[in-house]
N, C-alpha and C positions, 0 to 999 in steps of 0.2 A: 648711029652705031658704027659705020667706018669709018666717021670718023677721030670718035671715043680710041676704036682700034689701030687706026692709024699713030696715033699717042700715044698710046701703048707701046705699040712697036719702035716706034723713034726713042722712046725714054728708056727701056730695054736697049737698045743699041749704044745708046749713048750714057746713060748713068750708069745702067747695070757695066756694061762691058769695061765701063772705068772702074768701076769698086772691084771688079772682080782683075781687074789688072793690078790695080795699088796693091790689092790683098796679097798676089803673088811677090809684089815687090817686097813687100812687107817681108812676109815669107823666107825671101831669098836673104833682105840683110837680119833677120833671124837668126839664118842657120850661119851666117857670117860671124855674126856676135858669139855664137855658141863655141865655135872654132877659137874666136879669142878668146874665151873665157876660160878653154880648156887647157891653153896655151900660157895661159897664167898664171892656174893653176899647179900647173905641169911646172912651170919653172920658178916659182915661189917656194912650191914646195923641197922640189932640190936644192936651191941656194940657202933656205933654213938648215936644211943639214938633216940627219935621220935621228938624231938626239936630240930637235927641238921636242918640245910640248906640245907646240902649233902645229896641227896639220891644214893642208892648204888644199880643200875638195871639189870639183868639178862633179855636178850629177844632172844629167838629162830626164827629165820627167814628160815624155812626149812631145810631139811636134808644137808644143806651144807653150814648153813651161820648161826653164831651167834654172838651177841653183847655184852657189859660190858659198862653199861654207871655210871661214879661215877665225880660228881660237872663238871668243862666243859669239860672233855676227856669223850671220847666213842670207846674202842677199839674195833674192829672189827676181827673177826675170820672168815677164809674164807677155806674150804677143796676144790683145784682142782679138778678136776671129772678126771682129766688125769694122770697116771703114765708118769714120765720122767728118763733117767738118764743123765750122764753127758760126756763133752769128755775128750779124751784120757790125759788130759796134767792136769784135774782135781785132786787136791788132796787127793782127797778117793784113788784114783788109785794106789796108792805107798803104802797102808796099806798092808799089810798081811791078815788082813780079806776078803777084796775084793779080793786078788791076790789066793785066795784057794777057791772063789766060785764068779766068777763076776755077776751070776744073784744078789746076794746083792746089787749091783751100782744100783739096780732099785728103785725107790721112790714115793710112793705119797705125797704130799705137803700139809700143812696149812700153810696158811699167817696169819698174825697177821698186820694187820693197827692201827695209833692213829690218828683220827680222832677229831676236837671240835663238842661236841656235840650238840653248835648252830646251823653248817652246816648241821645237820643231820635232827635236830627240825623243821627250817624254808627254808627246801628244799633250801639253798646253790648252786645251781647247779654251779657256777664257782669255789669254795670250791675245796682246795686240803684235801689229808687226809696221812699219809707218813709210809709205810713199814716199819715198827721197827725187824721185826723175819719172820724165813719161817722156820719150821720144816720139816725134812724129813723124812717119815718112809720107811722103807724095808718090804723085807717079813714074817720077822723075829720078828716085830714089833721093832727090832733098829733102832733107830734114831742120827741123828745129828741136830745143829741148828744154821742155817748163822744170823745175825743178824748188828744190832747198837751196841757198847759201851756192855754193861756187856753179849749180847747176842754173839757175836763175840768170847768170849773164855769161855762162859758156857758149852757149849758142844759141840766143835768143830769138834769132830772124831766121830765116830758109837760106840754107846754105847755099852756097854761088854754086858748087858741085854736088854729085851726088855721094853719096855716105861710104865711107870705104875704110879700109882696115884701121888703117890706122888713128881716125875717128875713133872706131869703136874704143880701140884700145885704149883712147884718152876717157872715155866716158867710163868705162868699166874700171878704168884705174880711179879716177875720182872718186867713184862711188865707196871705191874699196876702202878710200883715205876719210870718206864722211863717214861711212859706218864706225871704221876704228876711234875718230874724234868723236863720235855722236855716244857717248856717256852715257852707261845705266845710274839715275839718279834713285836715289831713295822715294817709293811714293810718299804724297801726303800721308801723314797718318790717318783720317779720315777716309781715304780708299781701301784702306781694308782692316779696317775695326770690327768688324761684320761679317759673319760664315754663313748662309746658311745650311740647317739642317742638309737639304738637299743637295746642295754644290757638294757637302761632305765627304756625302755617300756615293757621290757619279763621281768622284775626283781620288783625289790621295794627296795624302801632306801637300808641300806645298802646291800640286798641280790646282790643288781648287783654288788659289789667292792669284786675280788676274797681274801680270807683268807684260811691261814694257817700256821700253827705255824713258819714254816720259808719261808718265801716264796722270789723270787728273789734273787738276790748277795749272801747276806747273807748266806744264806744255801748252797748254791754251796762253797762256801770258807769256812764254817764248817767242808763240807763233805770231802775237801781237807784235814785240818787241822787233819782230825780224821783215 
């Protein structure tokens, strides 16, 4: 039994005390990202002028969820509340960085969604919305970043340094240039040939017909393709 307990207390010391460090890190370049995101925001929207169409919106939805809404995309920032890391066959694994201190493989996560921001406006609930980026930070505050298309080989490895404004601001600008390129396509006709009774009546015109920028075949054989 003490020494069950003794394990206990060593893995508490040592794992716990690391997850719950990353978490703070995590945390911190969070509210970093939120800072640029409002500052974007803020000045996107003034350089469009007050007789654009476009508005350019910053909105915070608690310590773990904010938004970027600009003409019909609404990106979504979202910070896990969990530390994860990865398995054995992962490619962080074979770096040198990780292979001199494995508690680095530990991560907390933001996701990044591009979402339309009709779905968002007129509660959409069948509405897809599609993972574009998940950043990972360490304890270190290094990060790498899995993504779509330019986010896939922006920072693919654990950065030499740790994550800092001006990072953010390249990633949150990317994001904002794939939403705008990332094209609402026509579905298949075959995705919504079909109402039923019931979606009818919990919905309204078109909120009951699911949307999303690719939705169906199409996007599955993109995701091939890429």
């Amino acid at each position: 039994m003490a020494s069950n307990n003794d394990r206990i207390i060593n893995a508490l010391q040592e794992k716990g005390v690391l997850k719950q460090h990353i978490y703070q890190q995590t945390q911190d370049v969070f509210r970093q990202f939120n800072k640029v995101l409002q500052g974007i925001a803020t000045r996107t929207d003034e350089a469009m002028g007050e007789d654009s169409l476009v508005d350019v919106v910053y909105k915070s939805q608690g310590d773990f969820e904010s938004s970027l809404r600009f003409s019909g995309d609404t990106l979504v920032f979202m910070m896990h509340t969990n530390v994860f890391t990865f398995n054995s066959e992962y490619f962080i694994h074979k770096s040198d960085y990780i292979k001199q201190d494995p508690s680095r493989a530990y991560c907390g996560m933001i996701l990044v969604y591009n979402f339309l921001s009709d779905s968002l406006r007129y509660n959409r609930l069948s509405d897809v919305g599609y993972l574009i980026g998940r950043i990972f930070i360490n304890k270190d505050q290094h990060f790498f970043v899995e993504g779509r298309k330019e986010f896939a080989f922006m920072y693919n490895s654990f950065s030499r340094k740790p994550i800092d404004e001006e990072t953010l601001q390249q990633i949150a600008e990317t994001a904002i240039v794939h939403a705008i390129d990332f094209d609402l396509y026509v579905p298949p006709i075959d995705t919504s040939k079909q109402l039923t009774v019931k979606g009818k009546l919990q919905t309204s015109g078109l909120s009951a017909i699911r949307t999303g920028k690719r939705v169906g075949f199409e996007f599955l054989r993109e995701q091939e393709q890429e």
